[in-house]
N, C-alpha and C positions, 0 to 999 in steps of 0.2 A: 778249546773248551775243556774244561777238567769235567773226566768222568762223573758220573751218576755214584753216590754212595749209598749202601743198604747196610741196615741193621736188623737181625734176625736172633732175637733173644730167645735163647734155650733155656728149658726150664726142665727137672728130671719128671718123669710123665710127659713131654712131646710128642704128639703124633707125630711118625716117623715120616712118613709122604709129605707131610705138611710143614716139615722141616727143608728137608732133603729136595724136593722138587720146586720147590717158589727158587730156593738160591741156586740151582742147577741152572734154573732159566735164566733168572737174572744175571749171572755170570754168564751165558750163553749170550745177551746181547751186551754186556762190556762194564756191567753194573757191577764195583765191586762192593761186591759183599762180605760182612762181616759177622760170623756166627759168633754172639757172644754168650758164653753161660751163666747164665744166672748164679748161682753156685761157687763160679770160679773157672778154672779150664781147664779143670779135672774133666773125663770124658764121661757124657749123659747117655743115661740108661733111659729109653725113650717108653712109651706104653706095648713096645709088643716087644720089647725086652732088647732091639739095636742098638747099640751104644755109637754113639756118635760122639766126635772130638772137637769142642770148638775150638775157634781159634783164638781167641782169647778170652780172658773174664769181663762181665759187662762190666765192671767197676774199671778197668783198662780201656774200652770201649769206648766209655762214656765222653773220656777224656779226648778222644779223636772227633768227638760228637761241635756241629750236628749234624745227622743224617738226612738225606733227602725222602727216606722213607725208614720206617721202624716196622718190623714184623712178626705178630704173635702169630706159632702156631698151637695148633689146637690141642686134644689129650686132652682127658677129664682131670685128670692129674696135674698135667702143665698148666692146662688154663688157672687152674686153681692156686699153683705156685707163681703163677703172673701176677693173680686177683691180692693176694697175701703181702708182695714186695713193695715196702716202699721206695726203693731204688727203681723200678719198673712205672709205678706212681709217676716220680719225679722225671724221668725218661718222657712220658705220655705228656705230662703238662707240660716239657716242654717244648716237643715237638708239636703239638696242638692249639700251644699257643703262639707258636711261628707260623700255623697252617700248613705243617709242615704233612705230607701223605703219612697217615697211620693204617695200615694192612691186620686185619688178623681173620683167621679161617677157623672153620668148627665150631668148637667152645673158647677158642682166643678171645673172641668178642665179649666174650663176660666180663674178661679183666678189663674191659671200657667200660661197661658197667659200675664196675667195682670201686673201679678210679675216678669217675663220674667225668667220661671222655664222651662228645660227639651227643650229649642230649641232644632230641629233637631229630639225631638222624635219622633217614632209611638203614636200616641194617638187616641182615643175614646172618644166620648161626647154621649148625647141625640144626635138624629137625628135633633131636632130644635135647637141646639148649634153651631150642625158644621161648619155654615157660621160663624161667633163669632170666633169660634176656628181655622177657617183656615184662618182668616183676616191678610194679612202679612206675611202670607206662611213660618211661624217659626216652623210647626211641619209638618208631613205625619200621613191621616186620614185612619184609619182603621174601615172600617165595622164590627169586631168581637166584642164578647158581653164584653170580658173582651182584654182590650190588656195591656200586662208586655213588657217593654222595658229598660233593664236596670233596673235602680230604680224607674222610673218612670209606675204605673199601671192605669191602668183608664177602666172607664166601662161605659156602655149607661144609665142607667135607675134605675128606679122602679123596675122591672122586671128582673131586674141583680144583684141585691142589695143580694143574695145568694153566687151566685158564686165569685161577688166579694169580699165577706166577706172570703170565704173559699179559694180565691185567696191571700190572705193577711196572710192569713194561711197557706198555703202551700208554699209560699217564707221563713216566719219567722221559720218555724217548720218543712216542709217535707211536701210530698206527701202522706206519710202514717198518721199522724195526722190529715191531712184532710180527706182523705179518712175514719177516725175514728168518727172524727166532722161531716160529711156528712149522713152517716150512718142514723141513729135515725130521720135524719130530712125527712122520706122520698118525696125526692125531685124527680121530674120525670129526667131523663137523659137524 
C-alpha cells in the first residue's frame, strides 16, 4: 500500500506550532508530508518571527496533488493569506470535492470560510476566531479542542497543535497508529 500523502500550505504569518507539529507527527507515523509555500519556497517568516523552509512552492505542490489530506495552519496573518489566494481556493475545492480530509487549526478555519468549504459543518476555531467564523451562520461552533466532522477536522490552537496532528493520523491510518505515534511523545492525557 502506497503511503498516506499530506499537504501543509504555508502562508507568511503561520502559526509556528501549528505548522511545525501536525507535520512532525505526521511524518512520525510514515505520512509524507509536503510543506508547500504559498509564496514560493523562499523561506516563511511565521508570526513569532521563525522562519521556516518549505519544501517546495505550492504551485510545484499542486502538481504532485491529490493529497489525502490538506492543512491550514493558523496565525492571524496566515489564515488571512490563505483566506485572500485563489490558488489555495482551488486546492480546497478540490480536495472537498473528492471528500478528500481538509484539516486547519486556529484561525486556518477562516480560509473555509472565505472559500465557502464544509458549510453546514461542525467546526472549531481559536476562541478569538469564532465571531469571524460564525459570520453568516454557514457552520455550527463547537467548544471541543479538536472537532472531525465528515471530512472536515479543525482544532482551537497552539495548544491543540498535538492532538491535532495525531487527529489527522488517526483518520488516514487508525487508531492504533496513533496511539503508537502518541506513545513516545509523552503527552499528558
Amino acid at each position: 500500500m502506497a503511503s498516506k500523502r499530506a499537504l501543509v500550505i504555508l502562508a507568511k504569518g503561520a502559526e509556528e506550532m501549528e505548522t511545525v507539529i501536525p507535520t512532525d507527527v505526521m511524518r512520525r507515523a510514515g505520512i509524507k508530508v509536503t510543506v508547500a509555500g504559498l509564496a514560493g519556497k523562499e523561506p516563511v517568516q511565521c508570526s513569532r518571527d521563525v522562519v521556516i523552509c518549505p519544501d517546495k512552492s505550492l504551485e510545484d505542490a499542486r502538481k504532485e496533488g491529490p493529497y489525502d489530506v490538506v492543512i491550514l495552519p493558523g496565525g492571524n496573518l496566515g489564515a488571512q493569506n490563505l483566506s485572500e489566494s485563489p490558488v489555495v481556493k482551488e486546492v480546497l475545492k478540490d480536495q472537498d470535492g473528492r471528500k478528500g480530509l481538509i484539516a486547519a487549526i486556529c484561525a486556518g478555519p477562516t480560509a473555509l470560510l472565505a472559500h465557502g468549504i464544509g458549510f453546514g459543518s461542525n467546526v472549531t476555531t481559536h476562541p478569538l476566531a469564532k465571531e469571524k467564523m460564525m459570520n453568516g451562520g454557514h457552520y455550527k461552533y463547537s467548544e471541543n479542542r479538536v472537532e472531525k466532522d465528515g471530512h472536515i477536522l479543525t482544532s482551537r490552537g497552539p495548544g491543540t497543535s498535538f492532538e491535532f496532528g495525531l487527529a489527522i493520523v488517526e483518520t488516514l491510518l487508525g487508531k492504533e497508529v496513533a496511539e503508537q505515534v502518541k506513545a513516545p511523545l509523552v503527552l499528558k492525557d
